[in-house]
TITORFI-724833 format. One line per 5 residues: number of its first residue (from 1); their letters; for each residue x, z, y of C-alpha. Coordinates in pm, 1 decimal, always signed. Layout:
<nodes>
NUM) A) X Z Y | ...;
</nodes>
This chain:
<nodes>
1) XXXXX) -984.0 +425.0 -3378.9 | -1161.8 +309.8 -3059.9 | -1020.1 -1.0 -2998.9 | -1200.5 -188.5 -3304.5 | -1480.7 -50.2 -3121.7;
6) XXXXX) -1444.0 -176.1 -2799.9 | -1260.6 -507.3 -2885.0 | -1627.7 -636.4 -3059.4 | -1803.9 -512.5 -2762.0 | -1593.7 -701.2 -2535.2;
11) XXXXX) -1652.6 -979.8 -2755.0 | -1995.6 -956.4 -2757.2 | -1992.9 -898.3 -2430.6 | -1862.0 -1226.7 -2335.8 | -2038.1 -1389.6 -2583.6;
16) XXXXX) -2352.9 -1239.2 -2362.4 | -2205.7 -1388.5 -2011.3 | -2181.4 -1745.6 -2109.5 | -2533.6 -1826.5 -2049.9 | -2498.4 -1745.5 -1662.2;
21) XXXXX) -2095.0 -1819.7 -1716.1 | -2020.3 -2160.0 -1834.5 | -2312.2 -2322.2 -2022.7 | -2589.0 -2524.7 -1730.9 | -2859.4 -2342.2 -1672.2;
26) XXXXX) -3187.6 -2424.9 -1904.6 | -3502.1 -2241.2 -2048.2 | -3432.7 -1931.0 -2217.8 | -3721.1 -2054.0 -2474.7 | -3819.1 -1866.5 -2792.8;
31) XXXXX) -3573.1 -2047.0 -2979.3 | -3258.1 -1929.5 -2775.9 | -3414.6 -1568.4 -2842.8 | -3394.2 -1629.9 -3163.2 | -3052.8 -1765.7 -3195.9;
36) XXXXX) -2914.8 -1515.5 -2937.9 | -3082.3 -1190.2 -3042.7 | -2880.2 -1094.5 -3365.7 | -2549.9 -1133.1 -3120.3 | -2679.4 -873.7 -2887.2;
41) XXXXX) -2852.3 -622.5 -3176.5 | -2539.5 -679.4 -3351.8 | -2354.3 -570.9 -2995.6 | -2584.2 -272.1 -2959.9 | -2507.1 -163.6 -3328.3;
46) XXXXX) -2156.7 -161.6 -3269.9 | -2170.0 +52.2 -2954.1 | -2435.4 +315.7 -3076.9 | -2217.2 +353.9 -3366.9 | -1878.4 +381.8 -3137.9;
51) XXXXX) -2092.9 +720.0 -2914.0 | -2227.0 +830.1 -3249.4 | -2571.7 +721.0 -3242.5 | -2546.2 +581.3 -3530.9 | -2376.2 +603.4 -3869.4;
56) XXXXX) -2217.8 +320.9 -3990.2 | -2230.4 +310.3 -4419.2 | -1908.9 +392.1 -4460.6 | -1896.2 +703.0 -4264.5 | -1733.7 +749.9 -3965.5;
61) XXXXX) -1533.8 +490.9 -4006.6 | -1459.0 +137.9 -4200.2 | -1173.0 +115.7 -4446.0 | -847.6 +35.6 -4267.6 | -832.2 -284.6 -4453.7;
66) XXXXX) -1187.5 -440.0 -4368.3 | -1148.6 -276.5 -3964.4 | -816.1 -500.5 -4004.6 | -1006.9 -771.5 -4078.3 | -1319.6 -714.8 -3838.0;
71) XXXXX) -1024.2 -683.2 -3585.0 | -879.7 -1001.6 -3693.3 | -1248.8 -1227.2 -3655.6 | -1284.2 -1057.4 -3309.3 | -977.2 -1194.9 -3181.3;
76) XXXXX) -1020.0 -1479.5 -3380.4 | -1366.6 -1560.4 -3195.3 | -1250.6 -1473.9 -2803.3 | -956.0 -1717.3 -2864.8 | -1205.0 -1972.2 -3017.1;
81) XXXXX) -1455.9 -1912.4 -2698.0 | -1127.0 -1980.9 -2427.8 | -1012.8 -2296.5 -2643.6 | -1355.6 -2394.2 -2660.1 | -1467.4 -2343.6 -2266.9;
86) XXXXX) -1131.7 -2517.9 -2192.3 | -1195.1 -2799.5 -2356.2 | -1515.5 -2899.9 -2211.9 | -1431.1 -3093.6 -1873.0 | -1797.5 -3032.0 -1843.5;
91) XXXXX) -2047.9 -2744.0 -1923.1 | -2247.4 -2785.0 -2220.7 | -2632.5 -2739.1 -2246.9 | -2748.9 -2375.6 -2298.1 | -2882.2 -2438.2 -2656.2;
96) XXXXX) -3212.6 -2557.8 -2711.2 | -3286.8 -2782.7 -2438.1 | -3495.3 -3077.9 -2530.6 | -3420.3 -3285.2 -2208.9 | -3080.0 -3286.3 -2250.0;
101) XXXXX) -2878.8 -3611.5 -2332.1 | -2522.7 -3572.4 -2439.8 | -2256.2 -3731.6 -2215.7 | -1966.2 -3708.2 -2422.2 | -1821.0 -3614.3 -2741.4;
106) XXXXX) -1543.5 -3386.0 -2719.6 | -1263.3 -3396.2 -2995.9 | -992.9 -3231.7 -2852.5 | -875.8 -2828.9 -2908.2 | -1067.8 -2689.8 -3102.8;
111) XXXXX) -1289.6 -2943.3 -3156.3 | -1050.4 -3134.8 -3374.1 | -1082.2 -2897.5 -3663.7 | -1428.9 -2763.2 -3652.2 | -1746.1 -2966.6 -3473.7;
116) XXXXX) -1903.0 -2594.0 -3317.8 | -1640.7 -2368.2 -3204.9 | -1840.5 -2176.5 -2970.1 | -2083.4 -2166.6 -3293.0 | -1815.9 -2024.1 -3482.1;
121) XXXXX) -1701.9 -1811.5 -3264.9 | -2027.8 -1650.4 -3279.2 | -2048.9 -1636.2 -3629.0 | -1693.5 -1425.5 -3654.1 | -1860.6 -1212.5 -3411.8;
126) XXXXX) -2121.2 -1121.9 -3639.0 | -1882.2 -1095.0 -3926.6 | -1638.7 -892.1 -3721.1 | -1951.6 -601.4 -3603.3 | -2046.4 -616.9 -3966.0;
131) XXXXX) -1686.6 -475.9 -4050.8 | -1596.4 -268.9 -3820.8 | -1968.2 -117.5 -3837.2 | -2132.6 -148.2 -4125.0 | -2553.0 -92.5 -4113.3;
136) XXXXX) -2903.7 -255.3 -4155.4 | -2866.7 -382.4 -3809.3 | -2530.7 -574.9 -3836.9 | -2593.3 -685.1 -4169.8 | -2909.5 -829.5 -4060.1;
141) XXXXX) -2823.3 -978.0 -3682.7 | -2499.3 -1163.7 -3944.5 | -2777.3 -1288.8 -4202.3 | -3017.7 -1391.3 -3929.9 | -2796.3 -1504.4 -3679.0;
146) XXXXX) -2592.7 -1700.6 -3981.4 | -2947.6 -1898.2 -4035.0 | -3026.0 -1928.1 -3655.4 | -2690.2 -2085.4 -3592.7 | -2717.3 -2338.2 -3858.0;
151) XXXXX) -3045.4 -2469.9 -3805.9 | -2964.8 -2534.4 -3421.3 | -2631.6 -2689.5 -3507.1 | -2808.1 -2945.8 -3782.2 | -3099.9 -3011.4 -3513.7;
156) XXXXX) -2845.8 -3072.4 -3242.1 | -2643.8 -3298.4 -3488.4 | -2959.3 -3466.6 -3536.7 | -2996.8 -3567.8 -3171.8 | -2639.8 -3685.6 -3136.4;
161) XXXXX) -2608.8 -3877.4 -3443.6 | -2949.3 -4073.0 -3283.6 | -2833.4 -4091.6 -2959.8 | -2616.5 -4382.6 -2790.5 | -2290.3 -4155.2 -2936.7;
166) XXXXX) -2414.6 -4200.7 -3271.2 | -2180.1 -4415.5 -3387.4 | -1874.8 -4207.7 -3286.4 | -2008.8 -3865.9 -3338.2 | -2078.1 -4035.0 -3741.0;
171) XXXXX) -1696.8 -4064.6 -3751.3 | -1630.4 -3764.2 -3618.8 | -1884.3 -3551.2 -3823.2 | -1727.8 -3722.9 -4115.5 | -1397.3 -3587.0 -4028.1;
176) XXXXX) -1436.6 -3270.5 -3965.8 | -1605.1 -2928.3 -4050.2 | -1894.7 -2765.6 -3901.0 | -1809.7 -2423.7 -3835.7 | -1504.4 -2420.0 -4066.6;
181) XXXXX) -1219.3 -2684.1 -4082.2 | -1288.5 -2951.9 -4319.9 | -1623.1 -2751.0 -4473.0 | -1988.3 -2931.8 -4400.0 | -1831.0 -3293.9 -4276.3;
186) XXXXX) -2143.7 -3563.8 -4287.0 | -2103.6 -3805.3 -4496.2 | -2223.3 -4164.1 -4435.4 | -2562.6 -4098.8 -4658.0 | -2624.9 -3807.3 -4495.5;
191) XXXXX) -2562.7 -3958.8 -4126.0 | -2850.7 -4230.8 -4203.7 | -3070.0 -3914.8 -4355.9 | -3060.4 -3733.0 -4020.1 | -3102.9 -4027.1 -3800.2;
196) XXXX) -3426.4 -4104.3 -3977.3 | -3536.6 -3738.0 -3920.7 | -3470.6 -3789.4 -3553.4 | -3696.4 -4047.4 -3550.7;
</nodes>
């Protein structure tokens, strides 16, 4: 029963190392604390509830069906982080860094179906400590972290879509989902709408 357990703490975990693993270094500002403190409350919940600290709603443990699928989104978001630190030929920003210019946008792995994989990744995360520990704390760190993560990807789409990639990052946004395949593209009104904002 431990291995749902530790396979979202591991997840966590190297959701955690990024920062100082693959993303440049940049300001951890008050809105990266924001955005990254649901993944590590979420983390904590999980492990206090694996030593028996604390109780997860359902008892000692979560229905075989939704641990199967907290299991599932936990794999699910480490494969998503490898595809998505492979594809990069460069390391992104750390999030929320207001001097930062984007040099390229990448289209290829798993950027082809969804625009934020390591976003996504994330989110399954959450998802995945909400199943396979159920409390206030996970079902808040999803909700909040669920809001955090989509305000910083719209205000980072915002910045590329008025940037010198505009054009192409349009097409692509068009094309393909935000943090699911083929769900939030950008359409052409909606492109113009968020470059004005930029401005």
């Amino acid at each position: 029963m431990s291995l749902p357990y530790l396979l979202v703490i591991l997840n966590m975990s190297v959701i955690g190392l990024l920062p100082f693993t693959f993303f440049r270094r940049g300001a951890f500002n008050p809105r990266w604390l924001v955005t990254s403190a649901p993944i590590a409350v979420a983390g904590w919940a999980v492990l206090a509830a694996w030593v028996g600290v604390l109780t997860p709603w359902w008892g000692s443990a979560s229905p075989p069906g939704v641990l199967a699928v907290g299991v599932a989104l936990a794999a699910v978001s480490l494969l998503t982080i490898g595809l998505a630190v492979g594809a990069n030929r460069v390391p992104l920003a750390l999030w929320h860094q207001d001097e930062d210019a984007p040099i390229e946008i990448v289209r290829w792995g798993p950027y082809a179906v969804v625009r934020h994989p390591f976003y996504t990744a994330f989110l399954a995360a959450l998802v995945a400590a909400t199943c396979i520990a159920p409390s206030v704390f996970t079902i808040a760190s999803a909700s909040v972290g669920t809001a955090a993560l989509g305000v910083t990807a719209r205000r980072e789409e915002r910045r590329l879509l008025s940037s010198p990639l505009g054009e192409v990052y349009a097409g692509y946004a068009a094309a393909t989902g935000r943090f699911v395949p083929r769900l939030g593209r950008l359409r052409n009104a909606e492109h113009a709408a968020d470059v004005e904002v930029a401005r």
